[in-house]
C-alpha positions as CSV (number, residue, x, y, z in Angstrom):
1,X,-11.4,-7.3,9.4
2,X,-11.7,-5.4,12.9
3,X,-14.6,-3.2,12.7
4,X,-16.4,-1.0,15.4
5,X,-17.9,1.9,16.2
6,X,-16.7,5.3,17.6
7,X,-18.6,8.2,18.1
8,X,-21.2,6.9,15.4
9,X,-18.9,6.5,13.0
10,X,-17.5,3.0,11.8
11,X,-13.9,2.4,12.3
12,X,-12.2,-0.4,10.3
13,X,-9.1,-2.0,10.2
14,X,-7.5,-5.3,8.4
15,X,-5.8,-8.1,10.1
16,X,-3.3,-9.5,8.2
17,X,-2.7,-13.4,9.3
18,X,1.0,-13.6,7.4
19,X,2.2,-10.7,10.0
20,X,1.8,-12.8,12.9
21,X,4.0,-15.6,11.2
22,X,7.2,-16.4,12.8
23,X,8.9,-17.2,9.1
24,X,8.9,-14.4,6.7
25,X,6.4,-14.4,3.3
26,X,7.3,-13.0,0.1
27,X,4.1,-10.8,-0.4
28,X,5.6,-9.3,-3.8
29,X,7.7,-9.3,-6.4
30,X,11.1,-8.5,-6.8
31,X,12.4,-5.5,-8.8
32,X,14.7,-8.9,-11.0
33,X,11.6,-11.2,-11.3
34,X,10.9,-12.1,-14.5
35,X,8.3,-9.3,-15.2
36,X,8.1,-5.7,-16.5
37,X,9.4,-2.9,-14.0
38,X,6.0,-0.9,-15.0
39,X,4.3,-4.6,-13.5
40,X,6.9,-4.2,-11.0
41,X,5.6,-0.8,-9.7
42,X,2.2,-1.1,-10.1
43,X,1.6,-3.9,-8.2
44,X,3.5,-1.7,-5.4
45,X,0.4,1.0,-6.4
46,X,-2.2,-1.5,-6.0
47,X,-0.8,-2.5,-2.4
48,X,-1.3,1.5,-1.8
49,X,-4.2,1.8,-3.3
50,X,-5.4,-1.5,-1.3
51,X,-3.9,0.0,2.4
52,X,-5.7,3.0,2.1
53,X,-9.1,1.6,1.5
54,X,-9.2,-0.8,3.9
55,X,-7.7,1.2,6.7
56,X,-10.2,4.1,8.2
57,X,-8.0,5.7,10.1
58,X,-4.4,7.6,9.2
59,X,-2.6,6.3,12.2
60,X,-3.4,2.5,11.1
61,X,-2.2,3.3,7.7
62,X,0.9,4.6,7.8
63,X,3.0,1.9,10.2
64,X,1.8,-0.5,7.0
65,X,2.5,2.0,4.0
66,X,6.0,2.1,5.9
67,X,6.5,-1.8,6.2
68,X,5.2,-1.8,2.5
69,X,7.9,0.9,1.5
70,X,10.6,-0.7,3.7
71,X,10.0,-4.2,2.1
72,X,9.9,-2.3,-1.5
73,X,13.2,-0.9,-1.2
74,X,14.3,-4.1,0.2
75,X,13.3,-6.2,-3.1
76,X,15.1,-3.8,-5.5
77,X,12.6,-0.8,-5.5
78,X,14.1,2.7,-6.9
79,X,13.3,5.1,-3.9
80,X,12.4,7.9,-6.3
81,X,10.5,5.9,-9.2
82,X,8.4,5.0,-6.0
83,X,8.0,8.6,-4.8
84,X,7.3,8.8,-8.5
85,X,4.3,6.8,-8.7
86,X,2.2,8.0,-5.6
87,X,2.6,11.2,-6.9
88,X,1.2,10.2,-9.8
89,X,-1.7,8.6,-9.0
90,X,-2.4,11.0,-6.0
91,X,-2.5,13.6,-8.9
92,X,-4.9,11.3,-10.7
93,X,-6.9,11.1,-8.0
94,X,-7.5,14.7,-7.6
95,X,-8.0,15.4,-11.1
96,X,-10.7,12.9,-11.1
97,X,-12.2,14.5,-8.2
98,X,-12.3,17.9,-10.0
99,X,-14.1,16.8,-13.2
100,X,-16.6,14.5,-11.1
């Protein structure tokens, strides 16, 4: 984790060591693993979910949340059930925020 400090504020970022490899690491499943497609897409969620906390700032997020999307579709992901599910859970999100 990079962390410093910026106008008395912190500023984090992760480092990621499998990026830097020169071979390329499955870091989820695939849509024709032997698991449910609701397993399937929410461990895609939980890599969001994951992304966003540990990234301060919006310009270190979204080249990630793009590799992560990128890779998705790659491993059998349906574009729209993904659209689907940050939708969701950004709904959530804001509905928790509203009766907290």
């Amino acid at each position: 984790m990079d962390v410093c400090i910026s106008w008395e504020e912190f500023i984090y970022k992760i480092f990621n060591k499998r990026d830097e490899f020169s071979f390329s690491v499955v870091h989820m499943p695939y849509i024709d693993s032997n698991i449910p497609s609701c397993i399937f897409y929410g461990t895609i969620l939980s890599e969001i979910v994951r992304i966003a906390r540990s990234l301060l700032l919006l310009d270190d997020r979204i080249p990630r949340l793009g590799a992560l999307f990128k890779r998705m579709l790659t491993q059998g992901a349906n574009r729209w059930k993904l659209i689907h599910q940050c939708k969701k859970k950004n709904m959530d999100k804001h509905c928790q925020m509203a009766q907290g």
